[in-house]
C-alpha positions in Angstrom: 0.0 0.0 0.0 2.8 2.3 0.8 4.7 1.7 -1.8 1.8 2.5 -4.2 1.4 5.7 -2.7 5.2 6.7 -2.9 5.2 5.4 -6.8 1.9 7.4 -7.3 3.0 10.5 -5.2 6.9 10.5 -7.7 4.4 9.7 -10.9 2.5 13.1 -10.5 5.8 15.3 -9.3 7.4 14.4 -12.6 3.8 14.4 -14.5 2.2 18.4 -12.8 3.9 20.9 -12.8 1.5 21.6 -9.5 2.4 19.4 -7.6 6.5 20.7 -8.2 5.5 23.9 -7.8 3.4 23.2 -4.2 6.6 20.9 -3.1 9.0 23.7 -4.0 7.0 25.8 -2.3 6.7 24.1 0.8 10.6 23.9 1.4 11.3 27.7 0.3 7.9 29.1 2.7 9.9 26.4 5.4 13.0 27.3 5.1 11.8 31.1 5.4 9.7 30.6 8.3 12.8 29.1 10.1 15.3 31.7 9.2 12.6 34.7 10.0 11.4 32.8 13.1 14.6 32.8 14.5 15.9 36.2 13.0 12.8 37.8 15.0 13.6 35.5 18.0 17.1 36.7 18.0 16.0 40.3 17.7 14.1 40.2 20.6 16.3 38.3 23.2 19.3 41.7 21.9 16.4 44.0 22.9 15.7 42.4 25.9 19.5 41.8 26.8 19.9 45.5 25.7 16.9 47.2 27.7 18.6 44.8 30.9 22.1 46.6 30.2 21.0 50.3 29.9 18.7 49.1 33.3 21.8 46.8 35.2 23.7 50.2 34.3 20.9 52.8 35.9 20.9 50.4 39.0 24.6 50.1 39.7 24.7 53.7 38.9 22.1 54.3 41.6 24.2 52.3 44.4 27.1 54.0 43.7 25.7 57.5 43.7 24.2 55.9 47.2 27.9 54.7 48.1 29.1 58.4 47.4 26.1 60.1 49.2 26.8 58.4 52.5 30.8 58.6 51.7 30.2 63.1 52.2 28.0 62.1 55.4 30.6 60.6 56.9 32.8 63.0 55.8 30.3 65.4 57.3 30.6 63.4 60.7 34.3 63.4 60.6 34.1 67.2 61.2 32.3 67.1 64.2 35.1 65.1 65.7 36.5 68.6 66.2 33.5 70.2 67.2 33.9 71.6 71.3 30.9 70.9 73.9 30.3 73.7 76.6 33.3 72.8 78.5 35.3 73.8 75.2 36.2 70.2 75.1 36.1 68.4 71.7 34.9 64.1 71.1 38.7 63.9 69.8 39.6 65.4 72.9 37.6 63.2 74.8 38.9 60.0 72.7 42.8 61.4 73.1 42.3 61.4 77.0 39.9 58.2 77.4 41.5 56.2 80.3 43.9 59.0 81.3 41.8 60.5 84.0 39.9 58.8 87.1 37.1 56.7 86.6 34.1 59.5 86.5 36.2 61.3 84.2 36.4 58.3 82.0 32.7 57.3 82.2 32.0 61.0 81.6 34.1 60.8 78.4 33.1 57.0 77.2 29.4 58.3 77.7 30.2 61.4 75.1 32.5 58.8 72.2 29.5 56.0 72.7 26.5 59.1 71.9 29.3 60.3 68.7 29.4 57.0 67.4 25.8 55.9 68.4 24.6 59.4 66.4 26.6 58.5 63.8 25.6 55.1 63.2 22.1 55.9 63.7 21.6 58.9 61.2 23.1 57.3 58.6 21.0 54.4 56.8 22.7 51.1 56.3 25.6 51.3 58.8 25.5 48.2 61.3 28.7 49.4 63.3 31.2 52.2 63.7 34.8 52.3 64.6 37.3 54.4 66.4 41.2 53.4 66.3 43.4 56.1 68.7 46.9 56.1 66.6 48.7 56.4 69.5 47.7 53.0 71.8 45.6 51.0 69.5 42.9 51.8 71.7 39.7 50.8 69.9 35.7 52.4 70.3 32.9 51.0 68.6 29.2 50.7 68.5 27.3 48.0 66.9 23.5 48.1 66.5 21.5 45.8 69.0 25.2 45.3 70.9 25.5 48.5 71.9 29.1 50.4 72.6 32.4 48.0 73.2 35.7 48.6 73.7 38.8 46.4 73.8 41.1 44.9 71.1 40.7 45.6 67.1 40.5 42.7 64.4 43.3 41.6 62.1 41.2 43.6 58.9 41.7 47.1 60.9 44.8 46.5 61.8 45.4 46.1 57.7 44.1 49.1 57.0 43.7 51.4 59.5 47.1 53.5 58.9 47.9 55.8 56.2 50.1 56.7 53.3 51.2 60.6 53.2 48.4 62.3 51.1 46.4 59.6 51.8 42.8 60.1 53.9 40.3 57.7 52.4 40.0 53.8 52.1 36.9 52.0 50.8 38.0 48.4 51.9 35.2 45.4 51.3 35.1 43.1 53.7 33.4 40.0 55.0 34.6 40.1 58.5 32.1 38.9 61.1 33.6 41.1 63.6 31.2 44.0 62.0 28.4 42.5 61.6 27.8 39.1 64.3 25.9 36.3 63.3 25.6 37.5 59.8 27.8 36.9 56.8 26.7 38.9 54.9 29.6 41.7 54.3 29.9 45.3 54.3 31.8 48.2 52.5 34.3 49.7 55.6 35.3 53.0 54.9 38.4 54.1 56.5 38.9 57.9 57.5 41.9 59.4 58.3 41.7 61.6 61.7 44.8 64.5 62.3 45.5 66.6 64.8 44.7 70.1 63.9 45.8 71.6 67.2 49.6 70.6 66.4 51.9 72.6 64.4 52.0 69.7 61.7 48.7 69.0 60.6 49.6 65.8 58.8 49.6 64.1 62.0 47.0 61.5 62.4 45.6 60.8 65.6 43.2 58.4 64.7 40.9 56.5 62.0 37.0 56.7 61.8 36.1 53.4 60.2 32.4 53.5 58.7 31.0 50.0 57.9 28.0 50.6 55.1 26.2 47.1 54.9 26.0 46.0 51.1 22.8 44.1 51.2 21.0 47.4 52.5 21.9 49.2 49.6 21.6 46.4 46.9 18.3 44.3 48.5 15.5 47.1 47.2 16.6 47.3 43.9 17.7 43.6 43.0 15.2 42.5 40.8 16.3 40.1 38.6 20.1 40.2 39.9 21.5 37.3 41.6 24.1 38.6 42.9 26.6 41.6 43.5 29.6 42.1 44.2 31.9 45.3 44.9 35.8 45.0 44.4 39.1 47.1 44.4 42.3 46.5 45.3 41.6 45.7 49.1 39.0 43.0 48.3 35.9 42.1 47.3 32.4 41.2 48.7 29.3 39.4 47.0 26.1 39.7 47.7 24.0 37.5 48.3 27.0 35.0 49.3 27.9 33.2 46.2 30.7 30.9 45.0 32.3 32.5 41.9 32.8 29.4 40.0 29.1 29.2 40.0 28.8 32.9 38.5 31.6 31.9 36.2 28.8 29.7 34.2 26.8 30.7 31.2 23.9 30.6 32.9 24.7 34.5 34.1 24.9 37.6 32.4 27.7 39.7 33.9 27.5 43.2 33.8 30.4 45.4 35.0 30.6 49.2 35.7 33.4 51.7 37.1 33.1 54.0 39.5 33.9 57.2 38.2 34.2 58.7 41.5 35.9 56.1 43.3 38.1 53.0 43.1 35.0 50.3 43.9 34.0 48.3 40.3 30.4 47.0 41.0 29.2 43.7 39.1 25.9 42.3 38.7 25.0 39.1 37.5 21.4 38.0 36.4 20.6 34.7 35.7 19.4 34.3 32.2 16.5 31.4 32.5 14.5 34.5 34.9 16.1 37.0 32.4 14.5 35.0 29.0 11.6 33.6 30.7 9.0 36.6 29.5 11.0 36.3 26.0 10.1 32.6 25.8 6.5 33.3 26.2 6.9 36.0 23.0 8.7 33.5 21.3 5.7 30.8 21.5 3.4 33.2 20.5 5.6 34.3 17.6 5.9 30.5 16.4 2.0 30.5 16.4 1.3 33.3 14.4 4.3 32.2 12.1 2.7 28.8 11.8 -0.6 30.8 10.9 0.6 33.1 8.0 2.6 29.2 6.9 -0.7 28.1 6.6 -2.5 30.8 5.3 0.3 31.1 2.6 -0.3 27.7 1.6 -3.4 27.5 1.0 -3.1 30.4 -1.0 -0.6 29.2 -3.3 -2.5 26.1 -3.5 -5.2 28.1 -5.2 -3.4 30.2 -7.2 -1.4 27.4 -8.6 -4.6 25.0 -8.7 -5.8 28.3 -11.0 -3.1 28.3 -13.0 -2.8 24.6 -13.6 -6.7 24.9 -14.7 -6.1 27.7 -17.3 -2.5 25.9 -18.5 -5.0 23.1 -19.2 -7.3 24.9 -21.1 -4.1 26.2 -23.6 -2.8 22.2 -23.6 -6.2 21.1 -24.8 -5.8 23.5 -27.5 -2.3 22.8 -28.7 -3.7 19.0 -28.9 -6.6 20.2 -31.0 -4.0 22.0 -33.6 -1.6 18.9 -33.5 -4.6 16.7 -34.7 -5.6 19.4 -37.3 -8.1 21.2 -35.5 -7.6 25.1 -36.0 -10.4 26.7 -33.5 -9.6 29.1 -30.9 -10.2 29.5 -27.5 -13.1 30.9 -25.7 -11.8 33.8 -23.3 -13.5 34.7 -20.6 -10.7 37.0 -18.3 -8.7 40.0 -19.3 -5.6 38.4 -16.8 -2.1 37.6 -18.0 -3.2 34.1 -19.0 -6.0 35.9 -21.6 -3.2 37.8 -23.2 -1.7 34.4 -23.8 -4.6 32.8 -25.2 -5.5 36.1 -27.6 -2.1 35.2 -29.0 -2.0 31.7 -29.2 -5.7 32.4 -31.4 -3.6 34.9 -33.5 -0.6 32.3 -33.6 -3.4 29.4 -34.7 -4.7 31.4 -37.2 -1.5 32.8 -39.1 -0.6 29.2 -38.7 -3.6 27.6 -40.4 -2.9 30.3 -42.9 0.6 29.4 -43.9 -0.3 25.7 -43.8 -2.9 26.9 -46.6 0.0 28.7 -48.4 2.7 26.2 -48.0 0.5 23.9 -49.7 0.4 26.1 -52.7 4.1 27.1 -52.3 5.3 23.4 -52.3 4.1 22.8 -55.9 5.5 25.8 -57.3 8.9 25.1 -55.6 8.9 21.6 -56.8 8.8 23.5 -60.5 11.4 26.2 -59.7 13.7 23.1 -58.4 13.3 21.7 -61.6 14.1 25.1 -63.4 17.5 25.2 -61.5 18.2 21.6 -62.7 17.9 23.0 -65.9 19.8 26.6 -65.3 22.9 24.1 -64.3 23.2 23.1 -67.8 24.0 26.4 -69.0 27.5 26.7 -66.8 28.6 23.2 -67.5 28.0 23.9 -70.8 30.1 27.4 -71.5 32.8 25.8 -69.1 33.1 22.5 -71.6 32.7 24.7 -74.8 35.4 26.7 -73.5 37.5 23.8 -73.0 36.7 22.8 -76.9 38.2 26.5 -77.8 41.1 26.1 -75.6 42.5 22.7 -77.5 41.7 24.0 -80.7 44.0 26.8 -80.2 46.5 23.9 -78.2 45.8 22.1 -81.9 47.0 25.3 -84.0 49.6 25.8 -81.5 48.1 29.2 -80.1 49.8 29.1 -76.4 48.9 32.7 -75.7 45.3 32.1 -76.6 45.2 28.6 -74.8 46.4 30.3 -71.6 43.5 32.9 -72.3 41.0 30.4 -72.2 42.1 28.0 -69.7 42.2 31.5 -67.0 38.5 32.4 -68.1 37.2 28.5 -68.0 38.9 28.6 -64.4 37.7 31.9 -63.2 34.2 31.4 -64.1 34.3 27.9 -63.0 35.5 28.7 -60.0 32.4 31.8 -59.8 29.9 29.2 -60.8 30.5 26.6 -58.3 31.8 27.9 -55.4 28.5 29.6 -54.1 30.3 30.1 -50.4 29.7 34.0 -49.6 32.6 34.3 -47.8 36.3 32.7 -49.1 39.8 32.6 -47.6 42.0 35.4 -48.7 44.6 33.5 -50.6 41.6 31.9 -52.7 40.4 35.4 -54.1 43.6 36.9 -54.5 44.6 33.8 -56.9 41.7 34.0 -58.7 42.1 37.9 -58.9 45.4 36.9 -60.6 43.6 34.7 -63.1 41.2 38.5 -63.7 44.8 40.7 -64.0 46.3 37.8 -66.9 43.1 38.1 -68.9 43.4 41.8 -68.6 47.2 42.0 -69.7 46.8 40.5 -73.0 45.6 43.9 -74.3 47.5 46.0 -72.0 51.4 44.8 -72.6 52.8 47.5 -70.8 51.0 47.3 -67.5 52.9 45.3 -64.6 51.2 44.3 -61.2 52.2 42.8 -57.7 50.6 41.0 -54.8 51.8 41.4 -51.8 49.9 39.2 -49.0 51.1 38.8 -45.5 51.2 35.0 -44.8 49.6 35.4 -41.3 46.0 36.8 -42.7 46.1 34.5 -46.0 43.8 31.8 -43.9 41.0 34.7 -43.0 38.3 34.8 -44.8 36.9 38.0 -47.3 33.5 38.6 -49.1 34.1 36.5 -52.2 34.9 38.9 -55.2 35.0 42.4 -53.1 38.3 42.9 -54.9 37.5 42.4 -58.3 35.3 45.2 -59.1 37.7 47.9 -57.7 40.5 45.9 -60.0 38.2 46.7 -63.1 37.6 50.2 -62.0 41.3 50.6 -62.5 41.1 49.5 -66.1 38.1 51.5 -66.3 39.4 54.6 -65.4 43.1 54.8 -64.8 44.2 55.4 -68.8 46.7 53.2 -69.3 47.2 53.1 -72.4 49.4 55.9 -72.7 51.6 54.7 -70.1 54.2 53.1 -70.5 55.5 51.8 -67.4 51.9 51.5 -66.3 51.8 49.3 -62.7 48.7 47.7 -60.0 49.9 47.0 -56.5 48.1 44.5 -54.2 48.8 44.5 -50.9 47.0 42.7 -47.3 48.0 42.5 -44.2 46.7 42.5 -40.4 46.9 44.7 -37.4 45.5 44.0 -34.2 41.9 42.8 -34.8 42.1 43.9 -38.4 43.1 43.0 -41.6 43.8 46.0 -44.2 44.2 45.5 -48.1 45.6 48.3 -50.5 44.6 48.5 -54.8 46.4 51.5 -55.5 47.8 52.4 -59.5 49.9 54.5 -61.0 47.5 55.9 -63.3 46.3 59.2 -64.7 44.6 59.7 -61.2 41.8 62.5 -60.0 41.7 66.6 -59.3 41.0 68.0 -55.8 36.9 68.5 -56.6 36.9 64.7 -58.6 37.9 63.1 -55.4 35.6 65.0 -53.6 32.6 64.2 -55.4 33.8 60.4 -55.5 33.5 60.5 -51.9 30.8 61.9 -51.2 28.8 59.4 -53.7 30.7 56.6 -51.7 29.5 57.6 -48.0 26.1 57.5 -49.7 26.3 54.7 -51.2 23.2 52.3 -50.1 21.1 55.4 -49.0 20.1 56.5 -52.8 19.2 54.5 -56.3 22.3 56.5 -58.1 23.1 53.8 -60.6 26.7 55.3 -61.4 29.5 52.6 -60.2 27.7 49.4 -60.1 30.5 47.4 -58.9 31.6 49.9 -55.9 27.9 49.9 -54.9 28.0 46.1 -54.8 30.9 45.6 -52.6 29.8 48.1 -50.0 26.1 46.5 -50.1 27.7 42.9 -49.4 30.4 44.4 -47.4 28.2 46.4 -45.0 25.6 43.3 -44.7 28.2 40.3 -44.0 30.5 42.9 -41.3 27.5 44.6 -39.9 28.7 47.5 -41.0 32.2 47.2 -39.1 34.4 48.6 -42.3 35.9 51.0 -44.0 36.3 52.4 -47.3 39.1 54.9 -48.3 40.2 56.5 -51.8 43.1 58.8 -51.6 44.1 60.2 -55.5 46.4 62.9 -57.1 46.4 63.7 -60.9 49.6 62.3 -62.1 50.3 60.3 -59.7 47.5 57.6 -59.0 44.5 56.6 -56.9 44.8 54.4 -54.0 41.7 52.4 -52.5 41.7 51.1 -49.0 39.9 48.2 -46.9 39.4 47.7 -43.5 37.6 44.4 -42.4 37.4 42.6 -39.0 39.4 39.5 -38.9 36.9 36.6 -39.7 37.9 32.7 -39.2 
């Protein structure tokens, strides 16, 4: 069953023209849908990657512009280290002199640094802790939220950081220490602050750092979105958020998106994970395959009834064309005015002129069966001069007449070589030879008239309009009066150039005036476009000339009285 299916389904692809058509356009119309469907697929996942760049950028923007913004608050803060109470006593004071009084003067002062650092802490959003190193002891204050203030030893990552280079008064350090934030490990950006002594001669002295600990998921956990994770790096460290193991983010399961800080040294990096990022776009993407699927269909169906249409009305003109092969002329009956009418109204036309010439041809066959038999008969003629001309020729062998034998056997020649070589176009050694047959003929009346051919060996092969030469050759006995000359001379001359091949007639005869030549021109670059009768022969070789080259030649006569007339032809080399 199968297999009758297959051999029916390959019998009508090579059979209809329909069905190739419907199959070919089934694979183009698939091919397209594919390439368009995933052209338009791949526009929008760029315009979703680019929309999450330009909106990754605005957000790392924003928490930098927030790392900045509480960076000049704590800057702010630092000031009011300096700043004296009533007693004209400052909180650096207080901090210089902590455990260098008795114990109410110490509770008085550890009472005024725990409300500097509480305030601090507390007016600024997103700082768990503050610290206090004193340069001079490694004495360290600081206040953690829900602890409360402590004192006692610093951790290894201040003790890192906390002193300065010369010029230097700001460190942003990340950091994942515990020790700032208990129980969580989360991280935080410390910012180190330089405190000097302004009360000292040398002002570069520092006294002191203010360490500032902003926590990073407080600036990053409103605006996270579709991010999975942060991080913010220098050249102290780095810190992710939420904690994340970087081989992980190394997959190509995340888009990473990087931006400087132009303000500061911190890089901030986001990665978003691209299954959340493409999950919208894969919902466009199904109903993009649907509607694709649609116009598929919807395509189809249309070219099945256009071509089912034009399959119909190629019918109709087949019918038609089986009619004429059997005989019958009728025409179609046309009922559109569509392409396919245009058609038939010719192929009507086409069946009539056709019917028509079958009519004629009928008639023309007999006659041309009577003109063949004519030409039989013309033949005779030729055969007939040429073997009467043969009888002359041994008579005047028989009465031992050489110069008139030699006569005769040059005219048999030349005219049998005119009568049966009917080629239109001969090589060039061929016509010259037989243009020296023409020059011996004309010699026995003119004794004192020499001539020369001169023809380049390379052209002799290419092939010339049989007798083009000849008539200009009789033009010279026509007109160049040589009879009262007596060292009377006609050059011949061919050769080639390029795509060209050149060939020179030039005489010594009596030759033409100024106003002659002129008028002899002028007749020969109308020649063809009049019925001026005068020079028969010239008006034959350009006709023939002009038809067989297309018109791709020339035809030059220089002349001089006294001295001669030269005539010039340019043809394209022809194999």
């Amino acid at each position: 069953m199968l297999t009758r299916m297959l051999a029916g389904f390959k019998r009508s692809i090579r059979q209809s023209m329909f069905v190739r058509v419907l199959l070919v356009h089934l694979l183009i119309s698939s091919i397209l849908v594919l390439i368009l469907g995933q052209i338009i697929i791949s526009q929008v996942n760029n315009r979703v990657l680019e929309g999450e760049y330009r909106y990754q950028h605005i957000v790392l923007s924003g928490w930098q512009n927030a790392i900045q913004e509480r960076l000049s608050s704590i800057k702010n803060w630092t000031r009011s280290l300096y700043s004296e109470n009533y007693m004209g006593v400052s909180v650096l004071d207080q901090i210089l002199l902590y455990d260098k009084g008795n114990n109410a003067e110490n509770l008085a002062r550890g009472t005024s640094i725990n409300h500097f650092l509480n305030s601090l802490a507390n007016s600024i959003n997103g700082v768990p802790s503050v610290f206090f190193v004193r340069s001079s002891d490694e004495k360290l204050f600081y206040y953690m939220k829900n602890s409360g203030y402590v004192n006692g030893n610093f951790p290894d990552f201040v003790r890192q950081h906390y002193e300065f280079e010369k010029d230097e008064y700001v460190k942003v350090v990340p950091n994942e220490s515990h020790y700032v934030m208990p129980r969580t490990n989360k991280g935080v950006l410390s910012i180190f602050l330089a405190v000097n002594d302004i009360q000292t001669l040398d002002r570069q002295v520092q006294v002191g750092t203010l360490i500032v600990n902003l926590d990073v998921a407080f600036l990053t956990s409103q605006s996270l979105g579709n991010v999975h994770a942060v991080q913010y790096e220098n050249a102290f460290g780095k810190v992710i958020y939420p904690p994340a193991k970087e081989d992980e983010l190394e997959s190509s399961s995340f888009l990473n998106i990087k931006q400087n800080n132009p303000k500061g040294d911190i890089q901030l990096s986001s990665w978003i994970s691209k299954e959340l990022l493409f999950k919208e776009s894969k919902a466009i993407q199904k109903v993009l395959w649907g509607l694709l699927a649609i116009l598929f269909l919807l395509t189809l169906l249309l070219t099945v009834y256009t071509t089912r249409k034009i399959s119909v009305r190629l019918a109709v003109i087949r019918k038609a064309m089986n009619r004429i092969d059997q005989g019958n002329f009728s025409e179609i009956h046309i009922t559109t005015f569509d392409e396919f009418a245009e058609i038939e109204r010719m192929f009507n036309k086409m069946s009539l002129h056709l019917s028509d010439y079958i009519n004629r041809e009928y008639l023309f066959e007999i006659e041309a069966r009577n003109v063949e038999i004519q030409s039989l008969q013309a033949q005779i003629n030729p055969h007939f001069l040429s073997n009467t001309l043969e009888i002359f020729r041994m008579q005047a062998l028989k009465q031992n007449d050489i110069q008139m034998s030699d006569m005769l056997y040059d005219l048999s020649e030349f005219y049998r070589w005119n009568v049966k070589n009917r080629n239109t176009l001969v090589p060039i050694y061929e016509e010259f030879h037989y243009i020296e047959l023409y020059l011996r003929l004309q010699l026995t009346k003119l004794e004192n008239v020499q001539y020369t051919l001169d023809m380049d060996d390379e052209v002799s092969e290419y092939l010339i309009a049989k007798l083009s030469v000849q008539p200009i050759v009789e033009n010279i006995f026509k007109h160049a009066k040589f009879a009262d000359k007596q060292d009377a001379r006609i050059e011949l001359a061919v050769w080639g150039e390029r795509d060209s091949i050149y060939l020179r007639i030039s005489d010594n005869g009596c030759g033409m005036d100024a106003e002659r030549l002129a008028a002899v021109r002028a007749f020969m670059e109308r020649m063809g476009d009049d019925d001026d009768q005068q020079s028969v022969g010239l008006m034959n070789v350009h006709r023939r000339l002009k038809l067989l080259f297309n018109g791709k030649y020339q035809m030059e006569l220089d002349s001089a009285v006294g001295i001669g007339t030269t005539m010039t032809l340019t043809i394209p080399k022809t194999s």
